[in-house]
C-alpha positions in Angstrom: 138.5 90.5 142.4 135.2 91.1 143.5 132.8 88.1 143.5 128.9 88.2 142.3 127.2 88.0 145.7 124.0 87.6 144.4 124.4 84.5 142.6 126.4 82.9 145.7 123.9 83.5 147.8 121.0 82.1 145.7 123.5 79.2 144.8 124.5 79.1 149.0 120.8 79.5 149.8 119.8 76.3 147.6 121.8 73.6 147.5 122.5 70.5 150.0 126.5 70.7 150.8 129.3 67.8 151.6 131.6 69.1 154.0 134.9 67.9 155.5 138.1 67.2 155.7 140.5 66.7 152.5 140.7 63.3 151.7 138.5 62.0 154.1 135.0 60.3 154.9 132.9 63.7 155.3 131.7 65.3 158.1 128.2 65.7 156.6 126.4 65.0 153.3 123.4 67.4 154.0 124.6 70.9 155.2 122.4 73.4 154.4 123.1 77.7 154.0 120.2 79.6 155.9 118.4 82.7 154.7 119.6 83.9 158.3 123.0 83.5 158.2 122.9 80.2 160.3 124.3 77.1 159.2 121.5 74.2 159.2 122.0 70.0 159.1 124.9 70.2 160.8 124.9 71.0 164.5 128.5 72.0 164.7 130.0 74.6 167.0 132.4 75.1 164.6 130.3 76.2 161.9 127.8 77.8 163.4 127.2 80.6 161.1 128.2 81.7 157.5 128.7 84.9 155.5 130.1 86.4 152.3 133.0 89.0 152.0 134.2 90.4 149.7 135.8 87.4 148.1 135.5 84.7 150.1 132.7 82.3 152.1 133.5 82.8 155.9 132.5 79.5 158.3 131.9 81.0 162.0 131.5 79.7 165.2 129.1 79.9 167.8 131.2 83.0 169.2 131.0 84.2 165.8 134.5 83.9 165.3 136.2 82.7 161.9 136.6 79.0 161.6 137.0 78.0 157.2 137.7 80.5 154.9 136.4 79.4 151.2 138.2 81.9 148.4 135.8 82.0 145.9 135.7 82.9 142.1 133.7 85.4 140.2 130.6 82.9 140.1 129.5 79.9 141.2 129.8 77.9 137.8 133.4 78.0 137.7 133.0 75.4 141.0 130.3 73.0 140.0 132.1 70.5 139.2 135.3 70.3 141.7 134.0 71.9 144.8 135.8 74.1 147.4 138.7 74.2 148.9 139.2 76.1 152.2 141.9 76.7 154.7 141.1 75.8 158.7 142.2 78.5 160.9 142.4 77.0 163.9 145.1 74.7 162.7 146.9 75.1 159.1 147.1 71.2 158.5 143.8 70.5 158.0 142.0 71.9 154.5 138.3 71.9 154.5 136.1 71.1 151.2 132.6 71.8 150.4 130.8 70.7 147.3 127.1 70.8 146.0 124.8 68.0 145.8 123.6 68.3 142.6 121.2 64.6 142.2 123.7 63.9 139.4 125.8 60.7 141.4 127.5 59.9 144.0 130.4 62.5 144.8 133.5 60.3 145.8 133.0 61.4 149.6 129.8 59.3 149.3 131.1 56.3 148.4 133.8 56.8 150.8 130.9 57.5 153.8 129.1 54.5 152.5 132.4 51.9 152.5 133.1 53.4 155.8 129.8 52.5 157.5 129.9 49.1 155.9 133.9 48.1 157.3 132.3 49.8 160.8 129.4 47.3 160.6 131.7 44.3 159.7 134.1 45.9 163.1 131.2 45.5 164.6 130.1 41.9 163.4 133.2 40.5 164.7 133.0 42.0 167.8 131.3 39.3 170.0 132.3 39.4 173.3 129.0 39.8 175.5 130.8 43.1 177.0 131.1 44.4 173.0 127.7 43.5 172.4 126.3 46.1 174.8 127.2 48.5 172.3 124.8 47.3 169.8 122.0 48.2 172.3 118.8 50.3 170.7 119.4 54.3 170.7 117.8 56.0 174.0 116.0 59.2 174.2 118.9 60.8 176.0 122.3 60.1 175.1 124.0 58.3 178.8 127.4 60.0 180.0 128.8 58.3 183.3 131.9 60.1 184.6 134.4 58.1 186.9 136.1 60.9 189.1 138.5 60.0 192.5 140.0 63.6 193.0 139.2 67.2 193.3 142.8 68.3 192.7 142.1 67.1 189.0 138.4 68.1 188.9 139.4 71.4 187.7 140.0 69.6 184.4 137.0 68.1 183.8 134.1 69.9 185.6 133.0 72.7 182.9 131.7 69.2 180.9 129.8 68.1 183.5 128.2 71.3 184.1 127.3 72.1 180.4 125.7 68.2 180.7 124.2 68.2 183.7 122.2 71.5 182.1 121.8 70.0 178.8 118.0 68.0 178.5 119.7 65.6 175.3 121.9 64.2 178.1 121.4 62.1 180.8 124.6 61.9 183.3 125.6 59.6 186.2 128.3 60.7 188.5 130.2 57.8 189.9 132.6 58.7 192.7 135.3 56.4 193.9 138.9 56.1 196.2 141.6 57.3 194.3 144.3 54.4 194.8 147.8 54.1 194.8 149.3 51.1 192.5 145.9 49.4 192.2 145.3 48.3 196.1 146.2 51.0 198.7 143.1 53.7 199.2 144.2 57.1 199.3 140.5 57.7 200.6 139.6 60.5 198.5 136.3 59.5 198.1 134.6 61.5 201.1 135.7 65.0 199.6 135.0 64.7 196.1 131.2 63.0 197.2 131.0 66.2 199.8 132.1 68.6 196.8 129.2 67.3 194.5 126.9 67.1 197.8 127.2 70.8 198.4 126.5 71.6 194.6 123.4 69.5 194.8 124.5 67.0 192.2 122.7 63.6 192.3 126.1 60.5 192.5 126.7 56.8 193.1 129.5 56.0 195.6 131.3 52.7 194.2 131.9 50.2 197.0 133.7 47.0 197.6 136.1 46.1 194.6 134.4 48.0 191.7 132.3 45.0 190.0 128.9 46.2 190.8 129.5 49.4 189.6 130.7 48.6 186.4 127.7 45.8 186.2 125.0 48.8 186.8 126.9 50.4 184.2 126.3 48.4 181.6 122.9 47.3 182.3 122.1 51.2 182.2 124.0 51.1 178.6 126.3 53.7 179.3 126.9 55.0 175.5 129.8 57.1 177.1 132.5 57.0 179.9 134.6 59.6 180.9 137.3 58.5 183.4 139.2 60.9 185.1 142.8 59.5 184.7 144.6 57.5 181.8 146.3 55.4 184.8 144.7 52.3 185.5 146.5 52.0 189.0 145.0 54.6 190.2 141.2 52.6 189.8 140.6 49.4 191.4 141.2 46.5 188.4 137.3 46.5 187.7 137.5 49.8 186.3 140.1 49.4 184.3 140.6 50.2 180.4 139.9 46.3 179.7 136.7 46.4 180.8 135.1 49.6 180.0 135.8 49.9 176.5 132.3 48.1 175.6 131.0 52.0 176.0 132.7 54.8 174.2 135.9 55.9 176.6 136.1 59.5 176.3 139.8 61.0 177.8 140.4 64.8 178.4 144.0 65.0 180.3 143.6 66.0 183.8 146.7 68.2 183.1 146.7 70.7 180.4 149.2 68.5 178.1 150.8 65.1 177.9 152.9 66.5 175.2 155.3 67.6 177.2 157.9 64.7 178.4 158.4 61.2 176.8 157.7 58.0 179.0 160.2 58.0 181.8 162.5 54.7 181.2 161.9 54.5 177.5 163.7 55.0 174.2 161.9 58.6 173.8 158.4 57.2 173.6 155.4 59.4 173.7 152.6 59.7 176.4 150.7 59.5 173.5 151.1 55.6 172.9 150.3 55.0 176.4 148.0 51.4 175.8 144.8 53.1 177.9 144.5 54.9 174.7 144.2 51.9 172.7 140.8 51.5 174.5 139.5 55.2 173.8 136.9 56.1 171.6 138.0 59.9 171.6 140.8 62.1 173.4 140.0 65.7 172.9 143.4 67.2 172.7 144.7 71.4 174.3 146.6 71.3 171.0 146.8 70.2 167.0 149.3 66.9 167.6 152.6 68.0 166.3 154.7 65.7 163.9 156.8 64.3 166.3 153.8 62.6 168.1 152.1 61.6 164.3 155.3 59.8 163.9 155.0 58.0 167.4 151.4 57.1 167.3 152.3 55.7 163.6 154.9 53.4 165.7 152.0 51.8 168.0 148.4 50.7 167.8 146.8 53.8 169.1 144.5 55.0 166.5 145.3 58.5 165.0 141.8 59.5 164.4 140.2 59.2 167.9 142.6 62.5 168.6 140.8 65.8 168.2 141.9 69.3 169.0 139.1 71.4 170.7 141.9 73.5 173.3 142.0 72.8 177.2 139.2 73.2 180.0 141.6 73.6 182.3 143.5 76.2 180.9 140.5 78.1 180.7 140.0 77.6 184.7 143.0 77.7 185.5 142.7 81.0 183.4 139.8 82.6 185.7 140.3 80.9 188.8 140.0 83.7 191.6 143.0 85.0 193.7 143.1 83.8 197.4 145.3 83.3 199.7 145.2 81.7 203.5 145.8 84.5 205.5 145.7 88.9 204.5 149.0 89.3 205.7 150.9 92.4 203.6 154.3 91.1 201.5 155.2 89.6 198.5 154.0 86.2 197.5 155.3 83.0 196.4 154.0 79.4 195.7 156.3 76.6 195.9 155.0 73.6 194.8 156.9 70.1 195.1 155.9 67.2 192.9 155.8 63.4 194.1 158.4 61.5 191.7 161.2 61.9 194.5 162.4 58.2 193.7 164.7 57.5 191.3 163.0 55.3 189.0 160.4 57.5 187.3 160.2 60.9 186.1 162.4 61.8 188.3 161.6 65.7 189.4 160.7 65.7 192.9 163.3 67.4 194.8 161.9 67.8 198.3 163.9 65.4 200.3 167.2 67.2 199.2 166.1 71.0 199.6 162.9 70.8 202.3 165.5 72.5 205.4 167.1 74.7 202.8 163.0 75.6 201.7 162.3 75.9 205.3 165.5 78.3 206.8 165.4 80.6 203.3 161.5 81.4 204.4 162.2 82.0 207.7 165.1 84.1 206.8 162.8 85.9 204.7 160.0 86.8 206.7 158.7 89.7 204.6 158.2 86.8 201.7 154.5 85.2 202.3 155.4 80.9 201.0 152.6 78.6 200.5 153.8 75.1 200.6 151.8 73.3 198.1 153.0 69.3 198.2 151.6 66.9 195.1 148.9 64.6 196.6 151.1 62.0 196.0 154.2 63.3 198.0 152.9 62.0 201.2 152.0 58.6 199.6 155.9 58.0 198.8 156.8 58.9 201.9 154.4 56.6 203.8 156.0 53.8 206.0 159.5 55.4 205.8 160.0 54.9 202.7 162.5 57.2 201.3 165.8 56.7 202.8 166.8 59.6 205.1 163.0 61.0 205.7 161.0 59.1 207.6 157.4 60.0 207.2 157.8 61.6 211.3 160.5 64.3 210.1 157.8 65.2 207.0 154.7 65.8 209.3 157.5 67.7 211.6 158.3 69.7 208.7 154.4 70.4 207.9 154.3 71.8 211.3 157.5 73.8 211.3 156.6 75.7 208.3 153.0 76.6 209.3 154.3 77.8 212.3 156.0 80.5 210.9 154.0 84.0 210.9 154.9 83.4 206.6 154.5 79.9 206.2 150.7 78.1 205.1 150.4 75.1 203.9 148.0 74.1 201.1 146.7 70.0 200.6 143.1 68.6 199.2 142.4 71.5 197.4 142.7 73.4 194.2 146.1 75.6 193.7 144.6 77.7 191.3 143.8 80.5 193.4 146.6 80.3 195.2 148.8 80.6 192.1 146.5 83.5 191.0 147.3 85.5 194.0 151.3 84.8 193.7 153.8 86.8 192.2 156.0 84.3 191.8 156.0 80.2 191.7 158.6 78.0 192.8 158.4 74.7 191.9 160.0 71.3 190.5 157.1 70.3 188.2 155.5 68.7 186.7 152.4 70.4 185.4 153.1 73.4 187.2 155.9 74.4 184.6 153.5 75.1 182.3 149.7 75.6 183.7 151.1 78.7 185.7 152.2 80.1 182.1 148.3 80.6 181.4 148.2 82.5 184.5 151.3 84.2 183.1 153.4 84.0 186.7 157.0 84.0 186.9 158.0 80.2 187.0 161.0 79.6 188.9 162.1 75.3 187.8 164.0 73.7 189.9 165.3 70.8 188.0 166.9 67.7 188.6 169.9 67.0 185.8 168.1 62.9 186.1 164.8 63.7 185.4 163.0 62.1 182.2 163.4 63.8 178.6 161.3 66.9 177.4 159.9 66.2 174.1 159.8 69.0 171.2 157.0 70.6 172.6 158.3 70.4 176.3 161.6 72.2 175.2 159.1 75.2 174.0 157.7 75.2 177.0 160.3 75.3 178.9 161.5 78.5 177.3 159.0 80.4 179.4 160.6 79.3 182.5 164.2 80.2 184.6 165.1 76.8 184.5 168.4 75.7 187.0 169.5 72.8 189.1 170.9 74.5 192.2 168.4 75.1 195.1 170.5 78.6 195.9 169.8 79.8 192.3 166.7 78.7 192.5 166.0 80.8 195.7 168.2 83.7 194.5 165.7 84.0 190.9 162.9 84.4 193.2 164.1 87.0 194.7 165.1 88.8 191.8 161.2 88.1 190.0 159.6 89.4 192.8 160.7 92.8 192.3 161.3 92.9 188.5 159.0 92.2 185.2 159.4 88.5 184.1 161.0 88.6 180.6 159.7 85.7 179.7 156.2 86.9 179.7 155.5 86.9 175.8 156.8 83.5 175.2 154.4 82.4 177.9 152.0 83.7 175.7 152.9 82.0 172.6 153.2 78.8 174.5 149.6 78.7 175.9 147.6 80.3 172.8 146.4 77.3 171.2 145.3 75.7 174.6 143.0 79.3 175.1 141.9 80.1 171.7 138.3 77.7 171.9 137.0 79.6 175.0 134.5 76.5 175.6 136.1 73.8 174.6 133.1 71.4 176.6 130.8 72.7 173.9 133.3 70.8 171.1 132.5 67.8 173.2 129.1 67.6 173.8 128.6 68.4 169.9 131.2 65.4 169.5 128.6 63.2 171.5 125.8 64.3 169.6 127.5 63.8 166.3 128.6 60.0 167.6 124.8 59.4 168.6 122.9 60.7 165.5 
């Protein structure tokens, strides 16, 4: 069926359209159809653009890429009345509607919109705790973004937003730059790095000093309108910068690794990272991927609220994705990563297996001297090993071991930095997770787990995961699959693939953000 283009085009051209989601308050009551092909009122990245085919209105984005596709009959009359109904295609369980303004009433999204801003006003009204208050303040030229960041191996995840802020004139940003910490009190000092890292890249920052309380007092009298903090962890801030007392501001959360859809809380009865109660506190967490039932069902189960999730794909992936090759040394041979996360205890999630395979690790690369191994320890690692405390390796036979393996001619190892690179120049990773089971798969590496038969549940979405990794529990396997991957195609390859599209399909997923902000502030 072809449709009458003209008369969409005029009817397009001049009208005022409400447009959103099925069923709930809309997105916007004013969109307008430009003479150009651009899409006006509504400064979404999303729907960017518009055009007619043959049959159908076409939503773009900012790439130009299909977002909505509206089917549309012969002429506009046959929709006057009930509107249009279009499917998303960046995630099949959400359907779109548009409908004309045409002076006659109030359209039932309306009255929904207006009910909406009156129960948000009465929220508001009954909010009056002097910290809640400060979120009542006037509207300021610039919209204020403070960012809370203690650690440049998780920067990766998070930079590409401060970049496209920094450069945008409608923002005004603060940088605050503090000690990572360790259970709330012990420093892991990472403070003079991540300040030297935005020193070199001549970015303005405050260094927070003491126990926090100052900081988070020039905060507020600034009227922060949002705060990104770089970890969901309170223990890894000092108490003043804690969920508790931020959450006067708008707490924005983008996961410093790819996905937290991947394991259920260690030590629970198969309870989602999702209900995690720092996300009780969050006015928005900007998701790699559409939240899948089983993680609907569990956020229905707590009070975490459903609608501050929102799907715009992963940053990080897309670093991770172009981070450049490099290695320590030009040294000719294969290459291999092996990469050793910091839950070695078992009380947690239960995947670090360093203390029972380090001299195994250590003889298999010196008996394999035409293998080039980066060591690549979680930042963490040495922290649960300080003061001896993991029985049978004292924190002496660790720094031995650190010195052992760079002293062979194919042994480097690799702290207080991004892996990426490093990854990027491997042929093969080795490693006992946790996010390194499925970041590498954007880099599309062979993945080589070596698991623990303790460690803490995959989810539904980890078990997919997992099925673009050799997976097995024995350190010799383990060894004897590397072998075998550096000198033959990874199988798994095209699952890897399927596993990471939705994270890489938004190609600036910092750009969903900032229009997120702006939509919040106007």
């Amino acid at each position: 069926m072809s449709i009458d283009k003209l008369a969409w085009t005029d009817y397009l051209e001049n009208h005022y359209f409400i447009f959103g989601q099925q069923g709930r308050v809309p997105y916007t009551t004013a969109m307008e159809f430009g003479s150009d092909g651009t899409v006006k009122n509504y400064p979404a990245f999303n729907e960017s653009r518009w055009q007619l085919n043959d049959d159908e209105l076409v939503l773009l984005d900012g790439n130009g890429g299909p977002t909505t596709t509206f089917p549309l009959p012969a002429t506009p009359q046959a929709v006057a009345s009930q509107g249009l109904v279009g499917h998303y295609l960046k995630d099949d369980q959400v359907v779109h509607t548009l409908r004309a303004r045409d002076g006659s009433g109030f359209a039932p999204e309306l009255v929904d919109l207006i009910v909406h801003r009156v129960q948000d006003q009465v929220h508001h009204d009954v909010r009056t705790t002097a910290e809640n208050a400060a979120r009542m303040v006037p509207k300021h030229q610039r919209i204020r973004v403070a960012f809370l960041l203690q650690s440049m191996e998780t920067l990766p995840a998070l930079e590409p937003l401060i970049t496209l802020v920094h450069g945008d004139d409608r923002f005004e940003m603060k940088l605050l730059v503090t000690n990572k910490m360790f259970d709330y009190v012990e420093s892991q000092n990472t403070l003079p790095e991540v300040a030297a890292y935005f020193s070199q890249r001549g970015y303005a920052f405050i260094e927070v000093t003491g126990d926090g309380t100052e900081a988070v007092a020039g905060l507020h009298r600034w009227q922060a309108d949002f705060i990104v903090r770089q970890s969901e962890w309170d223990a890894d801030y000092l108490p003043a910068l804690s969920a508790e007392h931020l959450d006067w501001s708008r707490l924005i959360h983008v996961p410093y690794t790819i996905t937290e859809s991947a394991l259920n809380l260690p030590n629970s009865d198969h309870q989602s990272l999702l209900v995690n109660p720092y996300y009780e506190h969050v006015w928005r967490y900007f998701t790699p991927e559409p939240l899948s039932a089983e993680q609907l069902h569990a956020i229905g189960g707590s009070f975490v609220a459903r609608d501050i999730f929102q799907y715009v794909g992963s940053m990080k992936a897309q670093v991770i994705r172009q981070a450049r090759p490099q290695w320590p040394d030009d040294r000719a041979g294969k290459r291999v990563v092996w990469m050793a996360h910091h839950s070695i205890f078992d009380a947690w999630f239960n995947f670090g297996t360093f203390p029972r395979i380090y001299k195994q690790m250590l003889q298999w690369t010196r008996d394999h001297g035409d293998v080039n191994v980066v060591f690549n320890p979680h930042p963490l690692l040495r922290e649960n090993l300080r003061n001896d405390q993991y029985p049978g390796l004292p924190m002496a036979a660790y720094e031995q071991f650190l010195r052992d393996f760079t002293a062979l001619p194919n042994g480097n190892v690799v702290e207080h930095q991004s892996q990426y690179g490093f990854t990027a120049a491997a042929d093969v990773i080795l490693t006992d997770g946790i996010s390194s089971l499925y970041e590498m798969q954007v880099q599309r590496k062979p993945i080589v787990a070596l698991l623990r038969p303790d460690h803490a549940e995959f989810t539904q979405v980890g078990q997919r995961l997992m099925r673009g990794v050799h997976a097995t529990s024995d350190v010799v396997a383990a060894q004897q699959m590397v072998l075998r991957l550096l000198n033959h195609p990874d199988e798994l390859r095209p699952q890897q693939k399927a596993n990471t599209k939705q994270w890489l399909q938004n190609e600036h997923p910092e750009r969903a953000i900032v229009q997120a902000m702006i939509d919040e502030m106007s």
